[in-house]
N, C-alpha and C positions, 0 to 999 in steps of 0.2 A: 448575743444569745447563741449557744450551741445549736447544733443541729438536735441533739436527742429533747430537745425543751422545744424548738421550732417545729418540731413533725405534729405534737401533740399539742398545742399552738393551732397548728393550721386544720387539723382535725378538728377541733371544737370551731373554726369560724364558719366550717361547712355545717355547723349543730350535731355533728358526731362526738356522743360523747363517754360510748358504751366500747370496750377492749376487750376483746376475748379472745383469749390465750394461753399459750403454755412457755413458761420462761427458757433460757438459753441463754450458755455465756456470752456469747456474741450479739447477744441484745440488752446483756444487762446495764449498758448507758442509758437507753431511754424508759428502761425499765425502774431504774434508779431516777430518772427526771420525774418518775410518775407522783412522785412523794411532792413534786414542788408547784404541781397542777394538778389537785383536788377535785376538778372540776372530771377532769375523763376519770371513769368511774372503769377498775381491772376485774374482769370477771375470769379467774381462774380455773383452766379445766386442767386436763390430766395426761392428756394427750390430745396432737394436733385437730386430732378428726373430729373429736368431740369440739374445739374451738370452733372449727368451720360449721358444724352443724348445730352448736349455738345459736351463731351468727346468722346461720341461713333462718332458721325461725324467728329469729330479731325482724329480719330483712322482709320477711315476709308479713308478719304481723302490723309492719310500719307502713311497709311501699317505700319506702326510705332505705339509703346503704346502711352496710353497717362494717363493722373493723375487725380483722382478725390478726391476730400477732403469734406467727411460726416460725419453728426453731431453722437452722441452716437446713442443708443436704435432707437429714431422718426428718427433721420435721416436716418437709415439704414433701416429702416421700408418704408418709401417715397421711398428709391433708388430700392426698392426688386423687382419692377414690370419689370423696364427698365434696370436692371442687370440682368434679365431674357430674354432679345431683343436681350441684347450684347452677352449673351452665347450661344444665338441659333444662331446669326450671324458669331461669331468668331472673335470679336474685344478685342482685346490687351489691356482692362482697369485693371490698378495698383488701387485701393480703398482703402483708408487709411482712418480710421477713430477713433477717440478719446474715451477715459473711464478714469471716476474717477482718478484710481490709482488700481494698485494690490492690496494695503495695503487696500483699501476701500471694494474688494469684499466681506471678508464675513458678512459685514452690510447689503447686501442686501436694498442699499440708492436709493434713487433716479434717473430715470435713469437705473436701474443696470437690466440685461438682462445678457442672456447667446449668444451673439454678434457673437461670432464664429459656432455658432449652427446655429443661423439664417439665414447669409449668405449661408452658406454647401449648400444647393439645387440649390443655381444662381451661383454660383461661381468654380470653376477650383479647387481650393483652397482658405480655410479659415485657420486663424490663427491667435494670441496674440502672440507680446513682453512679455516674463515673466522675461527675465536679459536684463539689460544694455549691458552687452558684446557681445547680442548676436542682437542688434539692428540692427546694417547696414547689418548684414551676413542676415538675415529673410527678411529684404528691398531688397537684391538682388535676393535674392530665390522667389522673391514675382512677380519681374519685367521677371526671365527667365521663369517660369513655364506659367504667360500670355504671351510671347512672342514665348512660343514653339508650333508650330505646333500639333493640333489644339489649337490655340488660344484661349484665352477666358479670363473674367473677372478674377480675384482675390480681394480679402479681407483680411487685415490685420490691427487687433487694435494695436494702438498704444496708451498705459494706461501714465498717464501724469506721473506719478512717472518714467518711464523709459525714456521718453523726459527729464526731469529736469535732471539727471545724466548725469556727467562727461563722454563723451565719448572718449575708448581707440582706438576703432578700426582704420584699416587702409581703408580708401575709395578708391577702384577702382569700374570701369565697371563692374556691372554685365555679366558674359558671357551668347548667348545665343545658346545652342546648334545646328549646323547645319543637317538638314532632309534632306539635297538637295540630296536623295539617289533614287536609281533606280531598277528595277528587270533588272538581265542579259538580255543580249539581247535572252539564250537559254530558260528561266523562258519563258518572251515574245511568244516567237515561239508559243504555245497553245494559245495565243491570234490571232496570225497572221493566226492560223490555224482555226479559227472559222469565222475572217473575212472573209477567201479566200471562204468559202461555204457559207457564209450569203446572201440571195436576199434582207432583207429590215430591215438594221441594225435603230438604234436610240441610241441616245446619252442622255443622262441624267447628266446637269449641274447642279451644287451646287455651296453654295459659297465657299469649298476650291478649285473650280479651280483659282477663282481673286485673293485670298490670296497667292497664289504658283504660282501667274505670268504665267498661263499656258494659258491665250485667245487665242494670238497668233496660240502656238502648236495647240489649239483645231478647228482653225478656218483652219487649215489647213490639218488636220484628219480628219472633219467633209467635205471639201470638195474632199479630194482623196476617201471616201469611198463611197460618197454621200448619207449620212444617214443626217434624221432627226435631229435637236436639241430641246433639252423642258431644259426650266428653269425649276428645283426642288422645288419652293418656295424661288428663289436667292434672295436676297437683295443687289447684286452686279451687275456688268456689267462680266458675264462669258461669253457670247458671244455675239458680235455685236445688235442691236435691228434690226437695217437695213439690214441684211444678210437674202439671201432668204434661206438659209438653215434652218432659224430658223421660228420654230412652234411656236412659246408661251411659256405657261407654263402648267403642269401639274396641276391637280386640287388643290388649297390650301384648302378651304372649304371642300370638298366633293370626297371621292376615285370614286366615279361614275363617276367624269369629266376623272380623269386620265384614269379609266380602258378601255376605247379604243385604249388610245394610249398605253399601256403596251401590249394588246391582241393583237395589230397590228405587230408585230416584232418577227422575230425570233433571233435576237440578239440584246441585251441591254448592253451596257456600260456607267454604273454610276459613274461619277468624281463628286467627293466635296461632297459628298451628302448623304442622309438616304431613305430607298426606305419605305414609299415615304409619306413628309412631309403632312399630309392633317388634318383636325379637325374631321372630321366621315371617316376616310379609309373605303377602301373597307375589308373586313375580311377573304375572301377568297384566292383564288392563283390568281394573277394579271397576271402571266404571261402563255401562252399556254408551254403544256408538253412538247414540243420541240426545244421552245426558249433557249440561252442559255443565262447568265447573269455573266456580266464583273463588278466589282466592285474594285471601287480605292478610295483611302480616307485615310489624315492623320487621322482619326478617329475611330481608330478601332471597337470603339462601333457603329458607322453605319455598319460596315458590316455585311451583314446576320443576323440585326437585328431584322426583322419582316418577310423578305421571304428568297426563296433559293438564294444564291450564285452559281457558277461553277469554277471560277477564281475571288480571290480574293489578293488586293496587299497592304498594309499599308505603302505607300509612296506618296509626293506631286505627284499629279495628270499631273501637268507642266512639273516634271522629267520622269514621264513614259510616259507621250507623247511624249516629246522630244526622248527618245530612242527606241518608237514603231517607228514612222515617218520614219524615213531608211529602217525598215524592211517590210513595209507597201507597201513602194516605190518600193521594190524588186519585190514586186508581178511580175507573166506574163503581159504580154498588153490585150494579152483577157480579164483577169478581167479588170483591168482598163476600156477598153472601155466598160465594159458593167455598171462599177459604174460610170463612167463619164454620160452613159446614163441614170443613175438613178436619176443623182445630174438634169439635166438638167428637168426634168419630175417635180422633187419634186419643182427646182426654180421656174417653169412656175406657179407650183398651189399653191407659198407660201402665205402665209397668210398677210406677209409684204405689198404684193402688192394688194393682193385680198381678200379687207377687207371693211367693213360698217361703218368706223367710221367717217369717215366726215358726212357721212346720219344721224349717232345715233346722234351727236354731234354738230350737225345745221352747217357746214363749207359749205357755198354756194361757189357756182365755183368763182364766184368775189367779194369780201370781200366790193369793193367799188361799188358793185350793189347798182343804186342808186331805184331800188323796194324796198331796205328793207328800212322798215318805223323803224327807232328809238324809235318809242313812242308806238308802237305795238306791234313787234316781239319781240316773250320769248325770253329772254338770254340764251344760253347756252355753255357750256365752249370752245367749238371747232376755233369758231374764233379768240377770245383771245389768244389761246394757240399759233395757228400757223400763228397770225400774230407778235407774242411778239418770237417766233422763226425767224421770217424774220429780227428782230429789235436787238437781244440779239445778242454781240461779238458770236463767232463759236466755242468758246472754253468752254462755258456757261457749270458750273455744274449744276445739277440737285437734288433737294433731293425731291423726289417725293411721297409724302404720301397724292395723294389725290385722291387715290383709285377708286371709282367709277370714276372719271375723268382721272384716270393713259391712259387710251389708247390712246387721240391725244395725253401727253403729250409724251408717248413713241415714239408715231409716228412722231411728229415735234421735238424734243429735242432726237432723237436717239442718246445710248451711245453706244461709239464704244470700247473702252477699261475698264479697272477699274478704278472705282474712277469717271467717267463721270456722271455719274448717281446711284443715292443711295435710296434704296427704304425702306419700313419699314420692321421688320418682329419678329416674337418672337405673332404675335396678341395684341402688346401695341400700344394704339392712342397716340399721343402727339409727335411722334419722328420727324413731318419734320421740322418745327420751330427750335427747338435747336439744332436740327445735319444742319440747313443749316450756323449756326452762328459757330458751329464747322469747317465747311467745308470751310469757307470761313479764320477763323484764320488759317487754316493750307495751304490752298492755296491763298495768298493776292491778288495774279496778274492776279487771274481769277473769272471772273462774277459767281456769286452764287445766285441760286434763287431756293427759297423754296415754295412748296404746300403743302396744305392740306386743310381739309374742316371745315365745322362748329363743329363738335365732337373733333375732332383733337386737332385744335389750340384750343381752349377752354379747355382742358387738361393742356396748358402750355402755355398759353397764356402770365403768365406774363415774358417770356425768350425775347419782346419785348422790356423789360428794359434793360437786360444785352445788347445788342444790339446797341441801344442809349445810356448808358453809357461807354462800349468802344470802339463806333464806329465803330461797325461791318457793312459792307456796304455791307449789305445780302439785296435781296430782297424778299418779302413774299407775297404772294397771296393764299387767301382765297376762295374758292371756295362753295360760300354758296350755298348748295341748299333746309336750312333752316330741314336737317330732318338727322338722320344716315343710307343716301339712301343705304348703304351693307348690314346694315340688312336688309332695305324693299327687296332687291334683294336675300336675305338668304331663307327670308320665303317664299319666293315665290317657292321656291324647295323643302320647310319644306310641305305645302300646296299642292303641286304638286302630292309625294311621299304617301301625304296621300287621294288623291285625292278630297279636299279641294277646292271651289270655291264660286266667290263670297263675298269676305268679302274683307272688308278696311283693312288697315295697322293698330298695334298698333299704339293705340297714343304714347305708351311712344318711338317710334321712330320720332316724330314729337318734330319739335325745332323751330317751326314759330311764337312761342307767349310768350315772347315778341321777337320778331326780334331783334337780337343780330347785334347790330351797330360796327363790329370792326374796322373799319376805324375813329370809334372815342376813342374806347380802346387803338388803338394805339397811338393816338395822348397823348391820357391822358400818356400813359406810356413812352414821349419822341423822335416817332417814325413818320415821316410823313407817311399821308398817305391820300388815298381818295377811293371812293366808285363808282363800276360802274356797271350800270344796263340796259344800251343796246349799241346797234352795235356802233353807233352813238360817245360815247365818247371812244370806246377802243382805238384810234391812242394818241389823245390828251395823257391818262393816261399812256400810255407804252410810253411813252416819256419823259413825267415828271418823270417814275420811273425809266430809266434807265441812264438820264441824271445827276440826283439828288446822289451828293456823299457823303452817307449815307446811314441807313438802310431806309425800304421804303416796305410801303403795300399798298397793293389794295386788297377789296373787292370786290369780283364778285360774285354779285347776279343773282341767275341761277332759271331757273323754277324748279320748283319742285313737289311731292306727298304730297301735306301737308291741313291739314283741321285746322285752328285755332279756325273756330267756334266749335268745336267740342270738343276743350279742356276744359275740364270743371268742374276739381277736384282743388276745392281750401279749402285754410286754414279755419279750421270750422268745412267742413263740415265732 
């Protein structure tokens, strides 16, 4: 057996059986095997980036890796941004991609790049085939090291000269080493001994609690202690949205959102996470001299990477909760009731419940108020969302990148486990589109419907293809509000800080001119779809798209900040 019929061989003995890619002459040998193993199933995209972010919604919907197949040098250049999404999320992508031949490297031809260099910064591990013999052994090493806690992308070329050889090796399963490990329960004790004197702990999730199965454990620590919860910057469901335990999130933009809630606590315990993920941290000490801080994480380079630790553990997050939980329980009953009285204080003033966003997001108390005038009132996303929540199966995933609009969808489409809802993260646009046509390949039996906005899907707009070609029956909604409204809402804090007043938005965050018609993009790229722009048709449209078995987009045209008279740089001048 050749090497290009062994690679794909040893991929299905791992149960990998899903390819997603963009082809290359330099890969057309196992591209061409793919015709004699039926079994791996090719899902064609259009460019690399859309392949990786496929894949990363594959990867995420399963907890399982998943395969991507990029072209040489450009192709690995396209995949760099959203292999950089996948390594800060923790998704299990295998990257296999093509070269010339060894014997071609020192012609320095066409094409020719130092491929394994390039990768190194987005990847877990990079690497080249340089013998034949040692093909499937570097393919499996390639699948355990993404598969091992923490998780993350991998890169390995595979030069066509070592595909075309006669392969000896013996194919089994890669193994993937088990983490499922825990601190004694006497380690613990100094944990149990910081909760017992804590008055107003918080919890700090990341995403290796969903990776490590740990929601559960945490939803039930987080209610015996009655401490707060803050998503870290998650792109996972680590705790409930609908729980009134849960705050939100820490600051991702800016350490000035988070540093209240860090100065608020005298005990901090961070599961899955890095303290503390944000684009301008704060640079000082976040936390008060007397707080103490619990940090858990298969990732050892998060710990006490940027502040103090006190207790620190390098194991899944889900295994040391599960073996804190007994000893927690142990506690006296005076504590208890007096954390039970803490949980109930924090429920009453959660955020969940005691929150603006039906106001922000125009959700009027009766959707079929027949005051609203269809032909006058601005669109804005809140009615769509939670009436298309009243309408969508219960089990409906979510891949939700549509950011400035994330809060009804959070709030009508709440994820209550992992994998319920998938959000973007790494700071790349483009991932809801091709992680919802991931998501929906790896879960067939459940409704899948993807957001994002005008910047977004315009990134990756043409994954609308892959979709209509193999009948991915994702649904996708656009949430135009014709501008990239996060940054008008970035500088508004840029402006603030420098006490700046007064002035317009840049135009180069404006996107109203020409009016980007994607309800007709779609259609051009094989996908129905239609366009809605007041109260008036939202029933009709979320009917047609959820009835309709196939992929399917709606445009929603949402009021906006935008000046078109105002754009006014054109070619010439």
């Amino acid at each position: 057996m050749r090497g290009h019929e062994a690679i794909l061989r040893q991929f299905l003995a791992n149960g990998i059986d899903h390819m997603f890619g963009n082809p290359g002459t330099v890969e057309q040998g196992f591209l061409d095997a793919l015709s004699d193993v039926p079994e791996m199933k090719y899902i064609l995209t259009l460019q690399e980036s859309i392949a990786v972010l496929c894949a990363d919604g594959y990867a995420r919907s399963r907890f399982k890796p998943a395969l991507v197949q990029i072209h040489s040098s450009p192709g690995l250049g396209n995949a760099i941004g959203n292999l950089y999404q996948a390594m800060k999320g923790q998704a299990p992508l295998v990257v296999i991609g093509g070269d010339a031949g060894i014997k071609y490297q020192a012609m320095d031809a066409q094409m020719a790049a130092d491929l394994v260099a390039m990768a190194e910064p987005v990847t877990k591990w990079s690497a080249m085939v340089q013998h034949p013999s040692s093909l499937l052994r570097m393919l499996r090493r390639a699948i355990k090291i993404a598969c091992t806690p923490p998780c993350g992308p991998v890169y390995l070329c595979l030069p066509e000269d070592m595909l075309d050889s006669e392969i000896t090796e013996t194919i089994f399963p890669a193994h993937i080493p088990s983490y499922d490990t825990s601190p004694t329960e006497a380690d613990l004790q100094q944990v149990v001994d910081l909760i017992k004197i804590s008055n107003n702990p918080i919890i700090l999730a990341g995403d290796g609690v969903a990776w490590t199965h740990g929601v559960d454990q945490l939803v039930e620590l987080a209610e015996i202690l009655g401490a707060k919860v803050y998503s870290a910057d998650g792109g996972e469901i680590n705790f409930p949205d609908d729980h009134l335990l849960n705050y939100g999130s820490t600051g991702h933009m800016f350490g000035s959102a988070s540093l209240p809630i860090t100065k608020s606590c005298d005990l901090c315990i961070a599961l899955g996470c890095y303290l503390l993920p944000e684009v301008f941290p704060d640079l000082g000490d976040i936390f008060n001299d007397d707080a103490k801080i619990v940090h858990i994480d298969t990732n050892v380079n998060n710990i006490a990477k940027n502040h103090r630790v006190d207790i620190s553990y390098v194991a899944r997050p889900g295994s040391v909760i599960k073996t804190l939980l007994p000893l927690v329980k142990a506690l006296p009953g005076e504590w208890h009731d007096s954390s039970q009285i803490r949980r109930k204080t924090y429920e009453s003033e959660s955020p969940v419940v005691n929150n603006s966003v039906d106001e922000l997001y125009g959700i009027p108390e009766d959707l079929n108020n027949p005051k609203i005038d269809g032909k006058t009132v601005l669109m804005r996303s809140g009615p769509f969302i939670k009436r298309l929540s009243e309408k969508a199966p219960k089990d409906t995933i979510i891949f939700d990148e549509a950011l400035t609009n994330s809060p009804p969808v959070s709030k009508y489409f709440p994820g209550r486990k992992a994998g319920d809802r998938m959000m973007t993260r790494g700071g790349s646009l483009g991932t809801g589109f091709p992680g919802g046509i991931g998501a929906k390949l790896a879960q067939p039996d459940r409704c899948v419907i993807a957001f994002s906005g005008d910047g977004g899907s315009m990134y990756t707009i043409q994954t609308l293809w892959t979709a209509a070609r193999h009948g991915v029956n994702t649904k996708f909604v656009v949430c135009q509000n014709r501008s990239y409204r996060l940054l008008q809402a970035n500088i508004k804090q840029f402006w603030k800080e420098r006490g700046i007043e007064g002035r317009d938005f840049p135009l180069a965050f404006d996107l109203s001119t020409p009016q980007v018609a994607f309800h007709e993009i779609a259609k051009g790229l094989g996908v129905k779809a239609e366009s809605v722009s007041t109260p008036d048709q939202i029933d009709g449209a979320i009917d047609r798209m959820l009835d309709h078995n196939g992929p399917y987009l709606i445009n929603l045209v949402l009021a906006g900040d935008v000046h078109p008279e105002l754009v006014g740089v054109h070619c010439g001048q």
